[in-house]
N, C-alpha and C positions, 0 to 999 in steps of 0.2 A: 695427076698433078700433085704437088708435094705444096706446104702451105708451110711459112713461118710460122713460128711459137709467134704468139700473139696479135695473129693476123684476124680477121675477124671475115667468117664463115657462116654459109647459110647450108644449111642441113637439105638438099633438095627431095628428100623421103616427106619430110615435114614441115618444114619450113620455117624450123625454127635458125635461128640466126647463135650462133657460138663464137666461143672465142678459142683459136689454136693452142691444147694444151703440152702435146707435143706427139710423138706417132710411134707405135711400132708394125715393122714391117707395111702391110697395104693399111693397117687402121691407122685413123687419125683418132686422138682425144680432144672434147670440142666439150666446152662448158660455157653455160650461162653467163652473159654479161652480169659481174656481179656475184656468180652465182657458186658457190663451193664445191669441194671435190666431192660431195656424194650427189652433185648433181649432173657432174659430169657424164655423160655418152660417148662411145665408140662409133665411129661411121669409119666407110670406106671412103678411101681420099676421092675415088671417082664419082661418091653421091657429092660432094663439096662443089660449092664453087663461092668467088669471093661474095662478101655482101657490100652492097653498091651504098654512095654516101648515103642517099637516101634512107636506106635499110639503115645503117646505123645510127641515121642522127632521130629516126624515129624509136630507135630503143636508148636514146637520150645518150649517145657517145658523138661526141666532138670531136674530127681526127685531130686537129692541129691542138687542143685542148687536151686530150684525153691520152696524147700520147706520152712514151715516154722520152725523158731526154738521154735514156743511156741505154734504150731499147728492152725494156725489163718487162714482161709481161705481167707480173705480178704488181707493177709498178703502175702499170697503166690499167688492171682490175683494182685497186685499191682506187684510186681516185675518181673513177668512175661510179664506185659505189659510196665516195664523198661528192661528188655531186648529184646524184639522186638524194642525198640525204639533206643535202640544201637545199634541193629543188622540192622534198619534202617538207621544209622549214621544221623537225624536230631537233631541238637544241641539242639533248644529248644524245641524237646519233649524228647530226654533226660533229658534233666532238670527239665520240670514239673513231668515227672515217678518219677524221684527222689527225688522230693520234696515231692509228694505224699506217696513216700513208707516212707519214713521220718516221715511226718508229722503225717501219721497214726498209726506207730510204738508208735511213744512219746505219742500221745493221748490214745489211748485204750490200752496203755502196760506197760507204765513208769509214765505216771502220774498220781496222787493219785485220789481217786474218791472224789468229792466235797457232801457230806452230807448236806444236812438242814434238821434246826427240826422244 
């Protein structure tokens, strides 16, 4: 079975819980809620299977909260690691989560794409 970019996945080898980072061939790429590209791992799509609400709202994701509105994965990994940061209560990585979800929204969603010829 084949999984969305940013569908959120549990690793049935380990059971660790990822999020779809997109696939070549039978691999899928599955990273850490949160978690950067050098944390990312390769599984095969048929160790995957989805992760249940449960599974996710125990690694602190919200589906109707944590998603995105324009289906961006990257969109919905940034704010997920601004609510852990809240939920952590440190002031300044609240702020930089927020800046980040910010700053990445406006760039890849609102502003126009710059052309050259």
């Amino acid at each position: 079975m084949t999984y969305r970019e940013g569908a959120y996945v549990v690793d049935t080898r380990s059971g660790a819980l990822g999020h779809v980072m997109g696939s070549a061939g039978p691999r899928v790429q599955v990273r850490p809620p949160g978690g950067g590209q050098e944390q990312e791992w390769e599984a095969p799509a048929d160790a995957l299977r989805l992760a249940t609400r449960r599974e996710r709202e125990a690694a602190g994701i919200r589906a109707a909260a944590s998603a995105s509105p324009v289906n961006c994965g990257d969109c919905t990994t940034l704010e997920a690691e601004r609510r852990r940061a809240v939920a952590g209560g440190d002031e300044d990585a609240i702020v930089d989560a927020t800046v980040a979800v910010r700053s990445h929204f406006r760039t890849a969603h609102l502003l126009p794409a710059v052309h050259t010829s």
